[in-house]
Backbone bond lengths (Angstrom), bond angles and torsions (degrees), N, CA, C in turn:
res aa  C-N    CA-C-N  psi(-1)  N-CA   C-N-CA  omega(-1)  CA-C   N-CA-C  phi
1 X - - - 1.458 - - 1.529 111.51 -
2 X 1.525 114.96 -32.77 1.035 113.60 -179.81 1.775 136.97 -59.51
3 X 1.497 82.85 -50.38 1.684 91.45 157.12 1.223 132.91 -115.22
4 X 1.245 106.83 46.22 1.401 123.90 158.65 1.563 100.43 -96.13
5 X 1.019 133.44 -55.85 1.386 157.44 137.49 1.801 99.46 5.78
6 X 1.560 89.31 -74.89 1.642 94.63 176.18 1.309 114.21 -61.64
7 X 1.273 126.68 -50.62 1.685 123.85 -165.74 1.980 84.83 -74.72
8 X 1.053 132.92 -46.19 1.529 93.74 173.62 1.352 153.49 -57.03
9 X 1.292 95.26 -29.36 1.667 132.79 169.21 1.923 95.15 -59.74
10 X 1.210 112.43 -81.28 1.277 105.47 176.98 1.698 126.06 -52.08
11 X 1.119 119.93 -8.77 1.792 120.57 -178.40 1.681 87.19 -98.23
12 X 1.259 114.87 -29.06 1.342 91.38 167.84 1.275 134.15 -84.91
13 X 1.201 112.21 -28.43 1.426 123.53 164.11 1.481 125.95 -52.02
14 X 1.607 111.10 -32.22 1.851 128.97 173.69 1.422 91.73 -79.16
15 X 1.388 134.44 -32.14 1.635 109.20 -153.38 1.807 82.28 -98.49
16 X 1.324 116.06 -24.02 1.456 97.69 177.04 1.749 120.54 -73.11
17 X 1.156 97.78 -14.91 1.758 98.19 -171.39 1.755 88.15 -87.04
18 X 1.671 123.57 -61.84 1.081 104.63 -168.87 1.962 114.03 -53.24
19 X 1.242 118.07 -52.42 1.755 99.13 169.49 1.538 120.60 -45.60
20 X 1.378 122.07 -15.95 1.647 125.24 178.56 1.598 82.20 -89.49
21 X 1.026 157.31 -40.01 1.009 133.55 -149.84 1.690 104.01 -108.91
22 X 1.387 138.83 -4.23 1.232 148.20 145.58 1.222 117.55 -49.06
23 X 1.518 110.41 -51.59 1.366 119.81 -179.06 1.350 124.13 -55.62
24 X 1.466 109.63 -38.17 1.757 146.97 -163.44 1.683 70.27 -68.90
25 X 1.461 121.20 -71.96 1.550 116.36 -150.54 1.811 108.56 -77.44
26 X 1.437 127.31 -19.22 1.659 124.36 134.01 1.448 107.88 -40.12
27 X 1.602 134.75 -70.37 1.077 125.76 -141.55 1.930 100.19 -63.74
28 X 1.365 107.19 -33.11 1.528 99.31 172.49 0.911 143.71 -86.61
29 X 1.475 118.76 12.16 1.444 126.50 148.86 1.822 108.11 -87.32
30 X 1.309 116.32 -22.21 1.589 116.64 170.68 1.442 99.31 -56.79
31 X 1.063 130.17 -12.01 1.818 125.57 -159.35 1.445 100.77 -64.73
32 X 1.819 117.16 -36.23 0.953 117.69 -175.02 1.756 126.79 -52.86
33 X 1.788 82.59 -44.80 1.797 106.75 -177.91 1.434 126.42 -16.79
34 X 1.363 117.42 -32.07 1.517 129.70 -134.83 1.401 94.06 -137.58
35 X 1.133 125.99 -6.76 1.677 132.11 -172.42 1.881 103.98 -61.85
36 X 1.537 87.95 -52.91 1.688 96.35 -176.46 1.489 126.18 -45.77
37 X 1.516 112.41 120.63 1.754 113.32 -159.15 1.339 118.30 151.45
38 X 1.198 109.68 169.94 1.433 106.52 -162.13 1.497 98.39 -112.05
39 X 1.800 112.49 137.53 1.690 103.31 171.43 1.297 112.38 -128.88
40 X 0.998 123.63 167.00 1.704 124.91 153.85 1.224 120.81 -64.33
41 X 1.242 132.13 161.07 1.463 115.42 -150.51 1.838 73.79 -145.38
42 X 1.505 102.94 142.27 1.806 112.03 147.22 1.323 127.07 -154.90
43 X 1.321 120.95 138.09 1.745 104.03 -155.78 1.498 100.14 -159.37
44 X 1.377 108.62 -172.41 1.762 116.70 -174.41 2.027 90.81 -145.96
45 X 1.360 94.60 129.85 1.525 104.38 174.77 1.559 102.62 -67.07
46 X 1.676 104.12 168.94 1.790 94.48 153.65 1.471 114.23 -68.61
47 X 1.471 114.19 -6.84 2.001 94.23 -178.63 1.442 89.79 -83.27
48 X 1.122 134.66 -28.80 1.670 107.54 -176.64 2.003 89.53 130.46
49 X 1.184 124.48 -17.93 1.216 138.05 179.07 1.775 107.69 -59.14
50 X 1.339 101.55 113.38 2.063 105.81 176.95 1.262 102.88 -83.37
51 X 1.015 117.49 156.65 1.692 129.32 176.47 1.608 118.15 -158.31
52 X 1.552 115.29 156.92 1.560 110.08 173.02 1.245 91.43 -149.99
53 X 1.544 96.11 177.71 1.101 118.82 177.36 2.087 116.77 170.30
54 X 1.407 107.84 -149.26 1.305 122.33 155.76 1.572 108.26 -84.42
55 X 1.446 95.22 171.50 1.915 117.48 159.11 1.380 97.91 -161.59
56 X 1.439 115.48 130.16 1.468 118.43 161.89 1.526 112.45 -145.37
57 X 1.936 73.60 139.22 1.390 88.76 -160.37 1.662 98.42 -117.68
58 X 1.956 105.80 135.81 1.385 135.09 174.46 0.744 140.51 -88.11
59 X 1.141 139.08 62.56 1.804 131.47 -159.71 1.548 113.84 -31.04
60 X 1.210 157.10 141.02 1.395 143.09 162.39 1.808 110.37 -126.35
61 X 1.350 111.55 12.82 1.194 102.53 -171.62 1.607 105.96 155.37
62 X 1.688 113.30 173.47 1.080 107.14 -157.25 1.511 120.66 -66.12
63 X 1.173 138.79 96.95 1.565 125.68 -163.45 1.441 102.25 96.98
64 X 1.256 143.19 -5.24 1.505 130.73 -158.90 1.003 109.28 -146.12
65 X 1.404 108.57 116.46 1.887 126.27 -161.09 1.974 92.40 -118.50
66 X 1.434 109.66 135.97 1.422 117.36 153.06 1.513 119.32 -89.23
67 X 1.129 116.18 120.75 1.320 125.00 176.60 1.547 131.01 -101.30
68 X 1.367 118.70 104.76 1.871 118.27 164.95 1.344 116.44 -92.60
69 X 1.385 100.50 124.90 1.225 87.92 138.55 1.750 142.34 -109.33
70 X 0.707 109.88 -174.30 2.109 111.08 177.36 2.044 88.87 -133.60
71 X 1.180 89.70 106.27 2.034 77.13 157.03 1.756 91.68 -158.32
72 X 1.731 86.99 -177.55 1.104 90.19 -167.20 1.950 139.45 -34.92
73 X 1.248 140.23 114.03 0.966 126.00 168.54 1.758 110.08 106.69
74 X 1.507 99.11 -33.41 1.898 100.65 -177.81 1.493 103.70 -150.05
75 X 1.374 110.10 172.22 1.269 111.27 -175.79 1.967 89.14 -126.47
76 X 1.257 102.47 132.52 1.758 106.24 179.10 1.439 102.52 -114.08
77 X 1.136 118.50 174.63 1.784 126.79 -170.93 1.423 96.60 -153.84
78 X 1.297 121.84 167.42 1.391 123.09 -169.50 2.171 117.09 166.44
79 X 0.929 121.49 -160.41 0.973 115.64 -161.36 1.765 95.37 -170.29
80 X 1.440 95.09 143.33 1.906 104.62 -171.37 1.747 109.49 -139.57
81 X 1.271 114.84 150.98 1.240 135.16 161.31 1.621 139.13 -145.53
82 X 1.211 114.11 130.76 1.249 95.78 -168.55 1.694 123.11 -98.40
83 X 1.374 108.02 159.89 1.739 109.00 -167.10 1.789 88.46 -137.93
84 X 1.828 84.23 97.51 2.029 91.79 -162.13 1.582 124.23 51.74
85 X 1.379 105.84 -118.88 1.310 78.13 -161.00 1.975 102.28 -113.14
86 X 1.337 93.73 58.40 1.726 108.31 -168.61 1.265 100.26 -135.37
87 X 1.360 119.67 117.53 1.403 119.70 -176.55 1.769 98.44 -90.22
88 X 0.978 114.01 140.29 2.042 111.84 168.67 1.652 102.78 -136.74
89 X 1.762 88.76 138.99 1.944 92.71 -169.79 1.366 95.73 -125.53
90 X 1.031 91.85 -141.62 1.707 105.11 -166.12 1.501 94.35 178.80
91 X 1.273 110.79 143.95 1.929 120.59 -158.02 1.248 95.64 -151.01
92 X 1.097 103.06 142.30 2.059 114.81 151.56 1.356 113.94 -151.03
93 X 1.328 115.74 170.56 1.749 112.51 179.10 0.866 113.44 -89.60
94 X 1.481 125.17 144.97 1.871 127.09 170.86 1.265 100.90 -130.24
95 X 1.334 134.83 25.73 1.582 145.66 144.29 1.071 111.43 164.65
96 X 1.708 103.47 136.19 1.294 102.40 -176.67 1.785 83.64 -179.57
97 X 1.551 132.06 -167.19 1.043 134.31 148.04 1.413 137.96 -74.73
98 X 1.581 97.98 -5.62 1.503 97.69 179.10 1.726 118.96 -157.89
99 X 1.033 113.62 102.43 1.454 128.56 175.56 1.764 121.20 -5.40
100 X 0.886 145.04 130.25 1.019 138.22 -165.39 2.106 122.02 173.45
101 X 1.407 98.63 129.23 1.498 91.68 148.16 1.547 115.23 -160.52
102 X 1.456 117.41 -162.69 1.134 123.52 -170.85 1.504 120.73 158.62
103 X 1.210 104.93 -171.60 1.812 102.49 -176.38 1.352 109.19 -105.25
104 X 1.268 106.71 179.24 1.504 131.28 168.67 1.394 126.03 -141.59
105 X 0.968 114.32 138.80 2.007 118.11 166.84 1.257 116.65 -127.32
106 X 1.213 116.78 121.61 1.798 116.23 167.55 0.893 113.98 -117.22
107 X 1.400 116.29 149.45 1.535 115.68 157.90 1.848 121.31 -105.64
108 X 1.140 86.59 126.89 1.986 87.64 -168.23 1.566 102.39 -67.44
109 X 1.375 102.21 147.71 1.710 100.37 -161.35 1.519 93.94 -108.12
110 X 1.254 136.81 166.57 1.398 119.01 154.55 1.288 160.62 -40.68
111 X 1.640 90.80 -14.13 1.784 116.48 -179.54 1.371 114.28 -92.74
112 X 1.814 109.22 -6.92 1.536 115.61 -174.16 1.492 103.31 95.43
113 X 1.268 118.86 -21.07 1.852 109.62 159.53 1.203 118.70 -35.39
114 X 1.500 121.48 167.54 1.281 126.29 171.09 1.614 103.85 -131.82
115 X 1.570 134.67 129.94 0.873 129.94 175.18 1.466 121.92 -134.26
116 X 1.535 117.37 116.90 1.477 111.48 175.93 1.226 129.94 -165.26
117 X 1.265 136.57 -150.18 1.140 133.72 146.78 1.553 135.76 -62.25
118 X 1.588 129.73 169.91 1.618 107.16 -171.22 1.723 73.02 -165.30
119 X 1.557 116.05 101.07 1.135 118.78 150.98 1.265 143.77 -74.37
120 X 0.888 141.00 174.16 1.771 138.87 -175.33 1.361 131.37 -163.67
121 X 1.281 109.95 110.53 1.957 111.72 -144.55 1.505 106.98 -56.13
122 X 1.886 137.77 0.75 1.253 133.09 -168.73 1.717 98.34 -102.98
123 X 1.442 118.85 -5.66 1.063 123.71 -137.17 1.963 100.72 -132.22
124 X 1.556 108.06 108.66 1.872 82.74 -179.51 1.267 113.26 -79.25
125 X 1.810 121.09 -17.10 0.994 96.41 -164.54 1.678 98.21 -100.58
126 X 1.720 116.00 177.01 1.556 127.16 -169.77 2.168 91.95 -70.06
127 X 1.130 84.96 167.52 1.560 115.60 158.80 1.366 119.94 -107.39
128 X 1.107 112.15 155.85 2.530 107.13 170.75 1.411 88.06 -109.43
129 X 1.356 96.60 148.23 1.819 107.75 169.51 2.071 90.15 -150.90
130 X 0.949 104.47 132.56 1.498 135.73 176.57 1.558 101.71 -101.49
131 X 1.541 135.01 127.98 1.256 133.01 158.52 1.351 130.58 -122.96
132 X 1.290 151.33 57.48 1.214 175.09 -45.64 1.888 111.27 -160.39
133 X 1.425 127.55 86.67 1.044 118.97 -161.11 1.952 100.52 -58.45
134 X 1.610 94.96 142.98 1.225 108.21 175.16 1.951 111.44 -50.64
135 X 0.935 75.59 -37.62 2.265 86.20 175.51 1.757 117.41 -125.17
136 X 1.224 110.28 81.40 1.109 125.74 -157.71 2.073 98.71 -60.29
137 X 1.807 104.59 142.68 1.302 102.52 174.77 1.443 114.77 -58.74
């Protein structure tokens, strides 16, 4: 009786950690949930060029956010999805002084930041772009 007792206690204890630990792997596709919002944006091109501005981001569907930005000099438009807890877009300009597009990758930080790379098809090497929710968690 005794360790029957025990081996139940413990099968419950594994089936409770593995459902805590299902959830853990729900909670990281929720990462996306909270993306939607407007941030301040600050970054370095691949030419070496700093810039700011806005970024706002739209949810439009399941996994699939449209993204603008407004920063210095142009306004870009684009489209996002996330792969866990890494959002990756794709950008181009729709005014600005100078033609342009390319990708992006962030990684969402815990505070609701966004931090990553910001590529640009004239350019081999990446750019940094920082995105800073306007109302931080």
């Amino acid at each position: 009786p005794m360790m029957r007792r025990i081996t139940a206690t413990l099968t419950l204890l594994l089936v409770a950690l593995a459902v805590q630990g299902c959830a853990f792997v729900d909670n990281d596709t929720s990462v996306s949930d909270g993306v939607e919002g407007t941030y301040y944006v600050n970054g370095v091109d691949p030419g070496g060029t700093e810039y700011g501005g806005q970024l706002i981001i739209t949810r439009t569907g399941t996994n699939q956010y449209d993204m603008d930005w407004i920063v210095t000099g142009s306004i870009q438009s684009g489209s996002g999805r996330f792969n866990g807890d890494v959002l990756d877009a794709e950008w181009r300009t729709v005014e600005g002084f100078r033609e342009s597009s390319g990708t992006a990758r962030y990684e969402i930080q815990e505070d609701g930041s966004l931090i990553g790379e910001r590529f640009e098809s004239r350019f081999e090497e990446a750019g940094y772009e920082e995105a800073f929710p306007v109302q931080l968690k």
